[in-house]
mmCIF file as gemmi writes it, N, C-alpha and C atoms, coordinates in Angstrom:
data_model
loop_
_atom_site.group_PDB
_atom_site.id
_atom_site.type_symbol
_atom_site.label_atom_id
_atom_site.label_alt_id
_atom_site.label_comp_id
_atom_site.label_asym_id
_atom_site.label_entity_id
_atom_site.label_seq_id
_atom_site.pdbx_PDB_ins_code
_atom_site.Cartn_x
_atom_site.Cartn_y
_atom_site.Cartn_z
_atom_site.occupancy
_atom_site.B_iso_or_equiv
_atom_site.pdbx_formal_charge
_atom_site.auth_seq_id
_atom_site.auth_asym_id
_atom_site.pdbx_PDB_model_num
ATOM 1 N N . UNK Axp A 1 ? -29.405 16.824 -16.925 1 0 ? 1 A 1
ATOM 2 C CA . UNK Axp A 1 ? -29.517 15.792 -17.933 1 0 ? 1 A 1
ATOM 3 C C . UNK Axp A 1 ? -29.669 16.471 -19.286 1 0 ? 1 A 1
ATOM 4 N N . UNK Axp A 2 ? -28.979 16.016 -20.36 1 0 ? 2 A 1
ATOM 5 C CA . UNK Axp A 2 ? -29.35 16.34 -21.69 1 0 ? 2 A 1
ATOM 6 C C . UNK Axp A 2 ? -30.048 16.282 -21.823 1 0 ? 2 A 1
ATOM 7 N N . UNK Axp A 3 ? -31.006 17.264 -22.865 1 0 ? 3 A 1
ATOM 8 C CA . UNK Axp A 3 ? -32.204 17.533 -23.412 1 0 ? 3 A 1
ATOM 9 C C . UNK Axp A 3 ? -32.697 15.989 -24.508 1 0 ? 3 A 1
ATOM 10 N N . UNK Axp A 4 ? -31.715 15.834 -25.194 1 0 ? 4 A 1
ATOM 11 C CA . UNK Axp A 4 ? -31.23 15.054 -26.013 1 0 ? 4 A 1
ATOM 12 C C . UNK Axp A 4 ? -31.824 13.494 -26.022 1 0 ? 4 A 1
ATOM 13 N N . UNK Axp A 5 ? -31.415 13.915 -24.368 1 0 ? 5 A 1
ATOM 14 C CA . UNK Axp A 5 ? -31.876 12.109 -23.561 1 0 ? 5 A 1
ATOM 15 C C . UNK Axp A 5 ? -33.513 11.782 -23.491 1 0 ? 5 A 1
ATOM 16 N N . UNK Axp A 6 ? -34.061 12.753 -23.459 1 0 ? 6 A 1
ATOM 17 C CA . UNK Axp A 6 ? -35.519 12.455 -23.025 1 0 ? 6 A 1
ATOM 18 C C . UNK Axp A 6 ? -36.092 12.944 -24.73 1 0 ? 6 A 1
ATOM 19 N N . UNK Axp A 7 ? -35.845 13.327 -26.045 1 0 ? 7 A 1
ATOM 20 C CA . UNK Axp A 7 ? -36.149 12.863 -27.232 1 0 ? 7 A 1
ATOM 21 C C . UNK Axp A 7 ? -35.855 11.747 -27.805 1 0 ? 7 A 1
ATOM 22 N N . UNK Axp A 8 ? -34.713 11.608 -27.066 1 0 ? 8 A 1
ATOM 23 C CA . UNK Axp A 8 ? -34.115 9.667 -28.033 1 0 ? 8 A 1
ATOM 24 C C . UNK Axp A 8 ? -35.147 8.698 -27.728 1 0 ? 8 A 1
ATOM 25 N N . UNK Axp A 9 ? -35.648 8.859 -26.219 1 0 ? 9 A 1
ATOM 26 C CA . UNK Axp A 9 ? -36.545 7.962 -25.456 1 0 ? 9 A 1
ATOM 27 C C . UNK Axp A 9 ? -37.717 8.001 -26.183 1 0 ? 9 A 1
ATOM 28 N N . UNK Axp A 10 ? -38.253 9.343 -26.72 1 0 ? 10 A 1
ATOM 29 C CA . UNK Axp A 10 ? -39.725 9.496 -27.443 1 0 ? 10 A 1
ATOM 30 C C . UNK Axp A 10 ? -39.411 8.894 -28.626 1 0 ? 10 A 1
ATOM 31 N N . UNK Axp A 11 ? -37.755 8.657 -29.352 1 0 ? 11 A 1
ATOM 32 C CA . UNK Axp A 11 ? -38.63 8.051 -30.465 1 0 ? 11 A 1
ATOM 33 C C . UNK Axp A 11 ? -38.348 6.553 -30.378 1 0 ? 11 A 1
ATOM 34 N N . UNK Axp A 12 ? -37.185 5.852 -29.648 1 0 ? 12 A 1
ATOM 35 C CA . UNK Axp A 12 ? -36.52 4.678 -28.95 1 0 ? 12 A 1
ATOM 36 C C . UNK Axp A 12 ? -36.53 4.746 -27.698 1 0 ? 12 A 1
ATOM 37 N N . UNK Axp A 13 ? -37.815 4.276 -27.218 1 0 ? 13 A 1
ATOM 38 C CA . UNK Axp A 13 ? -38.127 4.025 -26.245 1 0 ? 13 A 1
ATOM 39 C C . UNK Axp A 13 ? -37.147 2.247 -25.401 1 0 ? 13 A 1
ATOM 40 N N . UNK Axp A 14 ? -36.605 1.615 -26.116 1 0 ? 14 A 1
ATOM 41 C CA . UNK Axp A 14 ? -36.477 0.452 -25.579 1 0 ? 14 A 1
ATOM 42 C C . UNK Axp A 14 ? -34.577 0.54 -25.82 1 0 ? 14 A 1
ATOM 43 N N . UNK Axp A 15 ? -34.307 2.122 -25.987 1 0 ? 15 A 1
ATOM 44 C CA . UNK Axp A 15 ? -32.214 1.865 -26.315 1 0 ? 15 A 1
ATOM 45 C C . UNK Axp A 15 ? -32.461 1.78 -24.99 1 0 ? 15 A 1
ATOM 46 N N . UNK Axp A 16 ? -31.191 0.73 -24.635 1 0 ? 16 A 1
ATOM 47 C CA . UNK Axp A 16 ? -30.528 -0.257 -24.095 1 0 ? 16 A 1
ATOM 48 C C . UNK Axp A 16 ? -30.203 0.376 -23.355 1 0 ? 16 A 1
ATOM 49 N N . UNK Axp A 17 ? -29.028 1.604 -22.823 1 0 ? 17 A 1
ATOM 50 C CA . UNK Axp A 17 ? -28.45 2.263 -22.104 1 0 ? 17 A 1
ATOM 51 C C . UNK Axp A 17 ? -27.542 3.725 -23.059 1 0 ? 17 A 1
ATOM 52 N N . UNK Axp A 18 ? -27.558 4.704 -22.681 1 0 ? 18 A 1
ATOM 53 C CA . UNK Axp A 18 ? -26.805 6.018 -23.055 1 0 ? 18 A 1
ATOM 54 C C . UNK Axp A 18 ? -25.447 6.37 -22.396 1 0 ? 18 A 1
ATOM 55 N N . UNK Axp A 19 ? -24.687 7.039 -22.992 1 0 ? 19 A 1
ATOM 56 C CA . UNK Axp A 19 ? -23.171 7.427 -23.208 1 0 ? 19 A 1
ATOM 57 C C . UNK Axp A 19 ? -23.213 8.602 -22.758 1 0 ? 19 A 1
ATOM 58 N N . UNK Axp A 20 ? -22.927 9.139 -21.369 1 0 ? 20 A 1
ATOM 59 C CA . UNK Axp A 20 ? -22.861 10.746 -20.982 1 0 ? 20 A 1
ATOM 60 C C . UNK Axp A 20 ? -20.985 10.566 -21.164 1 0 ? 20 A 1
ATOM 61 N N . UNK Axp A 21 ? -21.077 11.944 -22.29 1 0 ? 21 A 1
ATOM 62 C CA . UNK Axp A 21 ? -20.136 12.341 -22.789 1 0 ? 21 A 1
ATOM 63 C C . UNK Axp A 21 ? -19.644 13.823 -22.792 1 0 ? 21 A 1
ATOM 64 N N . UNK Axp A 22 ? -18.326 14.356 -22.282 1 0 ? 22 A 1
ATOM 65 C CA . UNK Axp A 22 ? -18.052 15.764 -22.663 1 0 ? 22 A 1
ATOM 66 C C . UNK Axp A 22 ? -17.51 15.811 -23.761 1 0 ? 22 A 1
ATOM 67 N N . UNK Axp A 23 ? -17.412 16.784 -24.535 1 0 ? 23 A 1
ATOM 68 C CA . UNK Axp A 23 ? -16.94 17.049 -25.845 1 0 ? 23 A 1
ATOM 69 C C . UNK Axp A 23 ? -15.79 17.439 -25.698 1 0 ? 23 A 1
ATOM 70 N N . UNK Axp A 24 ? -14.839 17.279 -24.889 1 0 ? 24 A 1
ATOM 71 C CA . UNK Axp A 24 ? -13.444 17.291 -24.455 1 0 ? 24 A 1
ATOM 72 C C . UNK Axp A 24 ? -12.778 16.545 -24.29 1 0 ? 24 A 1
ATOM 73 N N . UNK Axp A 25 ? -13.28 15.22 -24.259 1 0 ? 25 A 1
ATOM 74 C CA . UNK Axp A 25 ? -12.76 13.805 -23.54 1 0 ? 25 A 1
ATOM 75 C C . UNK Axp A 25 ? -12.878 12.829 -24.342 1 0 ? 25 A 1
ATOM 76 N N . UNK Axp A 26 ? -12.152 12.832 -25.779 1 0 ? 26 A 1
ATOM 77 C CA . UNK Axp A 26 ? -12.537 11.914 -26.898 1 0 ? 26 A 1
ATOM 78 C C . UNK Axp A 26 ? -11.294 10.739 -25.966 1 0 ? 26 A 1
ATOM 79 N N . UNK Axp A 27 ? -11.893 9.544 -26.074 1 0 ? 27 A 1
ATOM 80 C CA . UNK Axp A 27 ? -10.992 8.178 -25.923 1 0 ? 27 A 1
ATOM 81 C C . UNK Axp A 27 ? -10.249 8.273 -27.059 1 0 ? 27 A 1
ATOM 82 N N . UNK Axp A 28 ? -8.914 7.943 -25.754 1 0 ? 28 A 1
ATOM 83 C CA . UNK Axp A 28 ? -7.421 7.943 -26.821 1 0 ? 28 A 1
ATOM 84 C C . UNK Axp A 28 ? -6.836 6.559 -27.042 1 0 ? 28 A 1
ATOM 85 N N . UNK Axp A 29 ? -7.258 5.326 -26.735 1 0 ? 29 A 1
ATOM 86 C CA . UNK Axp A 29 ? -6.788 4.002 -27.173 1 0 ? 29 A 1
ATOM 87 C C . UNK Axp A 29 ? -8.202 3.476 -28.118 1 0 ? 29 A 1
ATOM 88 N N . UNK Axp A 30 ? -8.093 3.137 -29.3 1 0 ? 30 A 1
ATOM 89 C CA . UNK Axp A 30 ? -9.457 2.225 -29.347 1 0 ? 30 A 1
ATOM 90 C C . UNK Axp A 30 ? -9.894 0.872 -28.712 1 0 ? 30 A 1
ATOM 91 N N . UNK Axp A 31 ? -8.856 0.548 -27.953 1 0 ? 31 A 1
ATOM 92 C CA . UNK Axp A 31 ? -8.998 -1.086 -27.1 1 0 ? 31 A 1
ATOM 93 C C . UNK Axp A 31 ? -10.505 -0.847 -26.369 1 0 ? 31 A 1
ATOM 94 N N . UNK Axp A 32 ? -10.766 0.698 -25.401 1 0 ? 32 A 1
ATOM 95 C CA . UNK Axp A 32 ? -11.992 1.379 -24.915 1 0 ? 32 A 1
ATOM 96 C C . UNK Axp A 32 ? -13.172 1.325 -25.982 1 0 ? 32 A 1
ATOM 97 N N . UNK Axp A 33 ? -13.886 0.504 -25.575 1 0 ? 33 A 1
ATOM 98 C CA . UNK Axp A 33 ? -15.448 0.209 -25.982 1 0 ? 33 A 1
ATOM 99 C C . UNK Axp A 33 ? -16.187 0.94 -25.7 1 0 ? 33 A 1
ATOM 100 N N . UNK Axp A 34 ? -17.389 1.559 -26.709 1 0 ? 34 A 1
ATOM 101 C CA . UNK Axp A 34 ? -18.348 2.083 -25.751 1 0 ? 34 A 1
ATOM 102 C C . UNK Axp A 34 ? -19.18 1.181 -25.994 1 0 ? 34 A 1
ATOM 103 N N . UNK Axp A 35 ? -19.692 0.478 -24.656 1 0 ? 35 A 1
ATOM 104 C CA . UNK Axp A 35 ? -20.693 -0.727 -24.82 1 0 ? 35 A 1
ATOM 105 C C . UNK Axp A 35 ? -22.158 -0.655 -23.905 1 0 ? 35 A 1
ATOM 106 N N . UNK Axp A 36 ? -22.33 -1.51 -23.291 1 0 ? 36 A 1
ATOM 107 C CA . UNK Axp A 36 ? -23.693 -1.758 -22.931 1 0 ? 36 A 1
ATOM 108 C C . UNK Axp A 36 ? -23.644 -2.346 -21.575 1 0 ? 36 A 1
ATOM 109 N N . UNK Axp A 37 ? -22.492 -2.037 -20.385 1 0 ? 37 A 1
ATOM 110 C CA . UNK Axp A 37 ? -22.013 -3.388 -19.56 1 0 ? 37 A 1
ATOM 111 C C . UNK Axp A 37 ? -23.779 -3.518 -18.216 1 0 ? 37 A 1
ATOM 112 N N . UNK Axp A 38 ? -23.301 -4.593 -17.724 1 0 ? 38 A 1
ATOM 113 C CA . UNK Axp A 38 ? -24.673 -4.489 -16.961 1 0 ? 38 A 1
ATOM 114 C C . UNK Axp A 38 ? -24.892 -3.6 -15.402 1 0 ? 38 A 1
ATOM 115 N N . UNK Axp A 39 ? -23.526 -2.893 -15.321 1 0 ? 39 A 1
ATOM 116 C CA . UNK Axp A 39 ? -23.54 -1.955 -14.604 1 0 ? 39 A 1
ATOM 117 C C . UNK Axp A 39 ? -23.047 -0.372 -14.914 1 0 ? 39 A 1
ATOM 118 N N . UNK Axp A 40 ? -22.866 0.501 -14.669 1 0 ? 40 A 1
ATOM 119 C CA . UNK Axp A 40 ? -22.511 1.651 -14.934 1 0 ? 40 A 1
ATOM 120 C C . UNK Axp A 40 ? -21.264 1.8 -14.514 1 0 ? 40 A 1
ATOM 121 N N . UNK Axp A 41 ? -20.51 2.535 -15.763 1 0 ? 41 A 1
ATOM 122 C CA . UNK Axp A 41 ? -18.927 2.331 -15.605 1 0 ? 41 A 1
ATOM 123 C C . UNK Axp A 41 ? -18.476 3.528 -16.084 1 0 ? 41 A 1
ATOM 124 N N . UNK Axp A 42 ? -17.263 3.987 -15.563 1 0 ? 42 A 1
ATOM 125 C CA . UNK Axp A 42 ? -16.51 5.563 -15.63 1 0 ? 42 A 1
ATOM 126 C C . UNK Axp A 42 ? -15.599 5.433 -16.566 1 0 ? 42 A 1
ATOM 127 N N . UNK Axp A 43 ? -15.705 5.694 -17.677 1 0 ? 43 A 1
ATOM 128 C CA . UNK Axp A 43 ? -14.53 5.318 -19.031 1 0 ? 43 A 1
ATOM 129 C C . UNK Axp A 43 ? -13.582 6.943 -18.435 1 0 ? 43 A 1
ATOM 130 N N . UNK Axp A 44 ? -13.724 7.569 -18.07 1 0 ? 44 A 1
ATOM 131 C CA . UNK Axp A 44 ? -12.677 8.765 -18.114 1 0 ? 44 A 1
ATOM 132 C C . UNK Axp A 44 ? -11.6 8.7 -16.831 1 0 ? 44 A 1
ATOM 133 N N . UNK Axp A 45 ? -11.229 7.822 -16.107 1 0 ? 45 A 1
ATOM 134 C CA . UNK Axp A 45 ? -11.146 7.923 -14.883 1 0 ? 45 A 1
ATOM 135 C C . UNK Axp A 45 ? -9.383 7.968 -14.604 1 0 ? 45 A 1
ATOM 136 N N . UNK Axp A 46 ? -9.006 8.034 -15.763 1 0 ? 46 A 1
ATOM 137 C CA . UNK Axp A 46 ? -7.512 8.443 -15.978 1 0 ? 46 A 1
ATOM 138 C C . UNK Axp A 46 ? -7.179 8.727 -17.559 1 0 ? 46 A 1
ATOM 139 N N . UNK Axp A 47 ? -7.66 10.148 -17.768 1 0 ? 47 A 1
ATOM 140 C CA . UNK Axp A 47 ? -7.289 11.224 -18.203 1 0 ? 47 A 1
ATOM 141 C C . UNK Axp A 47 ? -5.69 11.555 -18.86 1 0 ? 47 A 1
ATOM 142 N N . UNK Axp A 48 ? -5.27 12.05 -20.527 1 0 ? 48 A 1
ATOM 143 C CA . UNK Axp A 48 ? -3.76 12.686 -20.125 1 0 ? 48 A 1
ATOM 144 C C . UNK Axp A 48 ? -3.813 13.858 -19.445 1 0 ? 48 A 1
ATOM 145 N N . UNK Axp A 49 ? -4.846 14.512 -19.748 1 0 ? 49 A 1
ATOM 146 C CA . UNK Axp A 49 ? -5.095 15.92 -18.69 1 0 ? 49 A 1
ATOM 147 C C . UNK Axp A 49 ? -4.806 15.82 -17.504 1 0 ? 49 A 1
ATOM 148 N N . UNK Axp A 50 ? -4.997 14.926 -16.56 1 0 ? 50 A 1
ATOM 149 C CA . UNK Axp A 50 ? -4.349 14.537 -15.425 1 0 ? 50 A 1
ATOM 150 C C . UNK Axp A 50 ? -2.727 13.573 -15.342 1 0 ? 50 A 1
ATOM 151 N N . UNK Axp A 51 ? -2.444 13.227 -16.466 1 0 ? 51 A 1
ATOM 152 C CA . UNK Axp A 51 ? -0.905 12.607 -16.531 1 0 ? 51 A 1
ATOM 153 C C . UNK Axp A 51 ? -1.881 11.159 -16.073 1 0 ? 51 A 1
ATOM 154 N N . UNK Axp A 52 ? -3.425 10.934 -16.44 1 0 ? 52 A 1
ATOM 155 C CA . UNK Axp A 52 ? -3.422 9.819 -16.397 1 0 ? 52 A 1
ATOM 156 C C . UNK Axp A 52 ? -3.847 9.411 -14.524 1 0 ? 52 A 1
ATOM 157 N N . UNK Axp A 53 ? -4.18 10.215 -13.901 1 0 ? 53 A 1
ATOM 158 C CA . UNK Axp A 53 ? -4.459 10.089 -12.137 1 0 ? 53 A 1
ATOM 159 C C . UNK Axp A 53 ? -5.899 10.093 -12.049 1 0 ? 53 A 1
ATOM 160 N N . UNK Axp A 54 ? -7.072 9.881 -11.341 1 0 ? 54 A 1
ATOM 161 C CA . UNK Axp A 54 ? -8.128 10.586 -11.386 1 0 ? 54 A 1
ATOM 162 C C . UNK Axp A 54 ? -7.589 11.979 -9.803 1 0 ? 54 A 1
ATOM 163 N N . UNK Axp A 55 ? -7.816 12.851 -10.344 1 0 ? 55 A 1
ATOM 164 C CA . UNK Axp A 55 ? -7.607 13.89 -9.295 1 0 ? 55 A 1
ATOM 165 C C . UNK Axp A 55 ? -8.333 13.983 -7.873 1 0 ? 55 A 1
ATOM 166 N N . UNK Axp A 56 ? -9.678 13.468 -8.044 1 0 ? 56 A 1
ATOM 167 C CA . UNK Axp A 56 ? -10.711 13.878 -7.58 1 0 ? 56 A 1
ATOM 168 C C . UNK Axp A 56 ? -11.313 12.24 -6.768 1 0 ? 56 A 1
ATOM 169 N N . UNK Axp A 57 ? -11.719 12.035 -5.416 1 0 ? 57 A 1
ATOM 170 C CA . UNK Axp A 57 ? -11.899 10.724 -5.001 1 0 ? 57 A 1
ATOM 171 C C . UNK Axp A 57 ? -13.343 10.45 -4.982 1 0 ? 57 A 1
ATOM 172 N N . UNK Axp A 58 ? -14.296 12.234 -4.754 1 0 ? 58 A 1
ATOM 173 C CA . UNK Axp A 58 ? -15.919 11.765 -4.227 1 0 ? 58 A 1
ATOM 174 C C . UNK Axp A 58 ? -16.517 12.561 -5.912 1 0 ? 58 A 1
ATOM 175 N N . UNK Axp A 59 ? -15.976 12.766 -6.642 1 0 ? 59 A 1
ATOM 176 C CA . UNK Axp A 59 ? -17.018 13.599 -8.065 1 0 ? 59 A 1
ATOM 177 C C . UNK Axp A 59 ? -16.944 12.468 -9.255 1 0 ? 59 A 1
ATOM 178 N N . UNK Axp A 60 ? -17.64 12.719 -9.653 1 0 ? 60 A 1
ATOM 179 C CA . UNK Axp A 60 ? -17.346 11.831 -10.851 1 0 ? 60 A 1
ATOM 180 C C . UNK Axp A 60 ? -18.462 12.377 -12.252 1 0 ? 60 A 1
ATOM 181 N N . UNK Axp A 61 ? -17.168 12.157 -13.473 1 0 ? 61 A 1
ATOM 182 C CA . UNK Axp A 61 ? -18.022 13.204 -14.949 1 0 ? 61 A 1
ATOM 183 C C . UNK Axp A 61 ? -16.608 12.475 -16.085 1 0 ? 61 A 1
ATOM 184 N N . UNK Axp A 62 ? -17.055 13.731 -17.071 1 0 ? 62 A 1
ATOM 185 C CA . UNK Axp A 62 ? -15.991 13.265 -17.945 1 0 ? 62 A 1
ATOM 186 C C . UNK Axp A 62 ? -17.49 12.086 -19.237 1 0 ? 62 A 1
ATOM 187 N N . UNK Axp A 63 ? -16.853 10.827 -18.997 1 0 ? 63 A 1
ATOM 188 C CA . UNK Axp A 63 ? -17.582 10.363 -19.573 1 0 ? 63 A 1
ATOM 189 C C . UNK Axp A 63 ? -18.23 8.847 -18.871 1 0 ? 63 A 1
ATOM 190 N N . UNK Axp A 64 ? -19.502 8.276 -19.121 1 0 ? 64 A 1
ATOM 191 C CA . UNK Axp A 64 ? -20.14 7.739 -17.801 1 0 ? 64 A 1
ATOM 192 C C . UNK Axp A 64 ? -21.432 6.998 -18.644 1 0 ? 64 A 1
C-alpha cells in the first residue's frame, strides 16, 4: 500500500474512496471517470499496451 494512503487518512479522515494508480497507465478517452462507484472497479482492464485485451485472467493492477 502507498505510504501516501495512510497520511491522506491522518489529515481526511472521512475521503470517500482512493484511486490506486501506476504512473504508466494515464486514461486515454476522457468519457473514463475517476469517480466514487459503490463498488470497486478496474479502469485498466484493456490497455493499448495489450492492443486493448486484458492478458492476464487471476491478477489484477494497473489502475483500481
Amino acid at each position: 500500500m502507498n505510504g501516501c494512503f495512510k497520511e491522506i487518512l491522518k489529515l481526511e479522515p472521512n475521503t470517500p474512496c482512493f484511486i490506486m494508480h501506476d504512473v504508466d497507465l494515464l486514461l486515454i478517452d476522457d468519457r473514463n471517470m475517476y469517480t466514487c462507484p459503490l463498488y470497486p472497479r478496474h479502469l485498466s482492464v484493456a490497455i493499448d499496451k495489450f492492443q486493448f485485451y486484458l492478458p492476464y485472467a487471476q491478477l489484477v493492477g494497473g489502475v483500481l
